[in-house]
C-alpha positions as CSV (number, residue, x, y, z in Angstrom):
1,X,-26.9,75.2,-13.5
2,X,-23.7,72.9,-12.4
3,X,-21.7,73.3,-9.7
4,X,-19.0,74.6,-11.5
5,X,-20.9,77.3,-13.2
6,X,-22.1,78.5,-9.6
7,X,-19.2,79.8,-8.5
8,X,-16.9,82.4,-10.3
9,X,-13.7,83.2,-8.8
10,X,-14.6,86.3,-6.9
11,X,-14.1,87.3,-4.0
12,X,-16.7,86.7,-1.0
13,X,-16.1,87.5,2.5
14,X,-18.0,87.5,5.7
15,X,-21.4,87.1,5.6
16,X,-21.6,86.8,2.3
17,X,-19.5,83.6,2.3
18,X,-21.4,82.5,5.3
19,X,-24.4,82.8,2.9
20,X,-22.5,80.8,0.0
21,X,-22.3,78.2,3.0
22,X,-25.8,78.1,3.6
23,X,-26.9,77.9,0.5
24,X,-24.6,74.9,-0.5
25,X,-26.4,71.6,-0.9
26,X,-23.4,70.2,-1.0
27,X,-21.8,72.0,2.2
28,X,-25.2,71.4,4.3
29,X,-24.8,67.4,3.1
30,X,-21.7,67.2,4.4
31,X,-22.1,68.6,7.5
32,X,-25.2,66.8,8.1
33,X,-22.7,63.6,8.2
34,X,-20.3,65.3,10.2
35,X,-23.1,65.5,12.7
36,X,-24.0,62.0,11.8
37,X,-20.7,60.5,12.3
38,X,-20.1,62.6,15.3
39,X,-23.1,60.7,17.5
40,X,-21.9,57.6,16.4
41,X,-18.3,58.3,17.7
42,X,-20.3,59.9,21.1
43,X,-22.3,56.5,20.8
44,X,-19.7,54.6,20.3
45,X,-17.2,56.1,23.2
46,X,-20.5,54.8,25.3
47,X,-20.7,51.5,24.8
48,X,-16.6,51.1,25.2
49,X,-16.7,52.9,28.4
50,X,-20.0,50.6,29.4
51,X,-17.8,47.7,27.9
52,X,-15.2,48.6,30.4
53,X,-17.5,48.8,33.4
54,X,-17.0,52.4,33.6
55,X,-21.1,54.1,34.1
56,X,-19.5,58.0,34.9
57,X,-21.0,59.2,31.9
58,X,-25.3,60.1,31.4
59,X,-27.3,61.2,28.3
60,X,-26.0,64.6,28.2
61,X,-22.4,63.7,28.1
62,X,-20.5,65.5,25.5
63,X,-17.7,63.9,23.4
64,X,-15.1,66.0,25.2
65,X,-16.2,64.6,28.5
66,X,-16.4,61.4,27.0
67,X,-12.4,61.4,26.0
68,X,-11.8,62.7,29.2
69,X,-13.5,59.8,31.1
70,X,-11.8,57.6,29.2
71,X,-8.7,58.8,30.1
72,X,-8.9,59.0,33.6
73,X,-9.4,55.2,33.7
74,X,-6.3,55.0,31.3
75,X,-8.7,53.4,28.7
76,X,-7.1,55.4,25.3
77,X,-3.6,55.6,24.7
78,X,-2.0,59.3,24.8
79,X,-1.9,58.5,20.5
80,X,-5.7,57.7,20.1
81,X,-6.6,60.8,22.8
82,X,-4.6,63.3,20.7
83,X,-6.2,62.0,17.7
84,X,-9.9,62.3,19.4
85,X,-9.4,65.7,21.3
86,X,-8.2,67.4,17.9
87,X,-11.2,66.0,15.7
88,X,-13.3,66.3,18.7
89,X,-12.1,70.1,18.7
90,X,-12.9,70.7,14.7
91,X,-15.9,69.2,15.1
92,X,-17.0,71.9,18.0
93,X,-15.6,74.4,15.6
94,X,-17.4,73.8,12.2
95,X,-20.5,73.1,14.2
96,X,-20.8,76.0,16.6
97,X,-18.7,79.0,15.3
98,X,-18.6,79.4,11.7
99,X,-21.5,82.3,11.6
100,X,-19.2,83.5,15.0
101,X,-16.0,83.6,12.2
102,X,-17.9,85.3,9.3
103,X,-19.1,87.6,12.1
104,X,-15.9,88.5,13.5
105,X,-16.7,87.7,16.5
106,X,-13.7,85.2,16.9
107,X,-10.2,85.0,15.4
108,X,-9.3,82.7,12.3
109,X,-7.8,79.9,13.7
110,X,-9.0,76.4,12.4
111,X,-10.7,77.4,9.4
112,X,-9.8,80.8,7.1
113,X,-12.0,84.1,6.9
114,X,-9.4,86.5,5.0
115,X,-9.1,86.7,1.3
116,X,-11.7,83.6,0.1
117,X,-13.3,83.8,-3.4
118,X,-16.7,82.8,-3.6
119,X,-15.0,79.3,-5.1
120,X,-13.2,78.7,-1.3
121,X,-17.1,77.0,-0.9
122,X,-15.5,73.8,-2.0
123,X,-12.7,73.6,0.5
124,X,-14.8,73.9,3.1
125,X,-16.9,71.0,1.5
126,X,-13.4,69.1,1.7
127,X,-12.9,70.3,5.0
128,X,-16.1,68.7,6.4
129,X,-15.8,65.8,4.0
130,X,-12.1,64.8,5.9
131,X,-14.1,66.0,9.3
132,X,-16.5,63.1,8.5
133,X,-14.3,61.0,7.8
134,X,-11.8,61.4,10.5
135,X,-14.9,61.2,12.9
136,X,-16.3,57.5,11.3
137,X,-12.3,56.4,11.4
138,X,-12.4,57.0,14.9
139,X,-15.8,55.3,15.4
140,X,-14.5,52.2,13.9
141,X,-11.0,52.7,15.8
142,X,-13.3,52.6,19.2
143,X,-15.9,50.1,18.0
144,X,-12.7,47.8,17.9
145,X,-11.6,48.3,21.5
């Protein structure tokens, strides 16, 4: 059975999209690179801040608190720190709180809940795909620094 055969145009909310999520190959790939590409951009902002002589980070560091020690040394430009805070953000997002969205136990905000169709299972394929994508951009961006 294809992919497009799976899905059928109906509509799928809550938990039962969730469970669309889950059980997408596809979906789970992708967000397996978003993870991917998001410790390389975390491994990345390490070595420029080590590159910089800056050693205010440790192991458990998160990529927020990575951005934000690289600002406070006025090591990223207010352009690249928009840039990572909002991808850092999404990545939080579509990593910790889309069971927390299906569930209702947060508001719609980044990605949608209301009126999907069991077919909405490849926009959010797209929407980790650009995550990835975004996140290895900005690996390269800091790599360069």
């Amino acid at each position: 059975m294809g992919i497009k055969s799976m899905y059928k145009g109906v509509q799928a909310e809550g938990i039962e999209f969730f469970n669309l999520l889950f059980e997408s190959e596809e979906f789970s790939a992708e967000l397996g690179r978003v993870a991917l590409a998001a410790g390389r951009l975390e491994a990345e902002m390490i070595l420029f801040l080590s590159r910089n002589g800056i050693k205010e980070y440790n192991s458990r560091s998160t990529l927020g608190q990575l951005i934000k020690i690289g600002k406070k040394h006025n090591l990223i430009d207010k352009n690249l720190a928009v840039a990572l805070e909002e991808t850092c953000k999404q990545r939080n997002y579509i990593t910790h709180n889309i069971y927390a969205l299906f569930s209702e136990l947060i508001e719609e905000t980044m990605l949608e809940r209301s009126n999907l169709l069991d077919s909405d299972v490849h926009s959010y394929i797209d929407r980790a795909w650009q995550l990835r994508d975004n996140l290895t951009g900005l690996a390269n961006i800091i790599r360069e620094k």
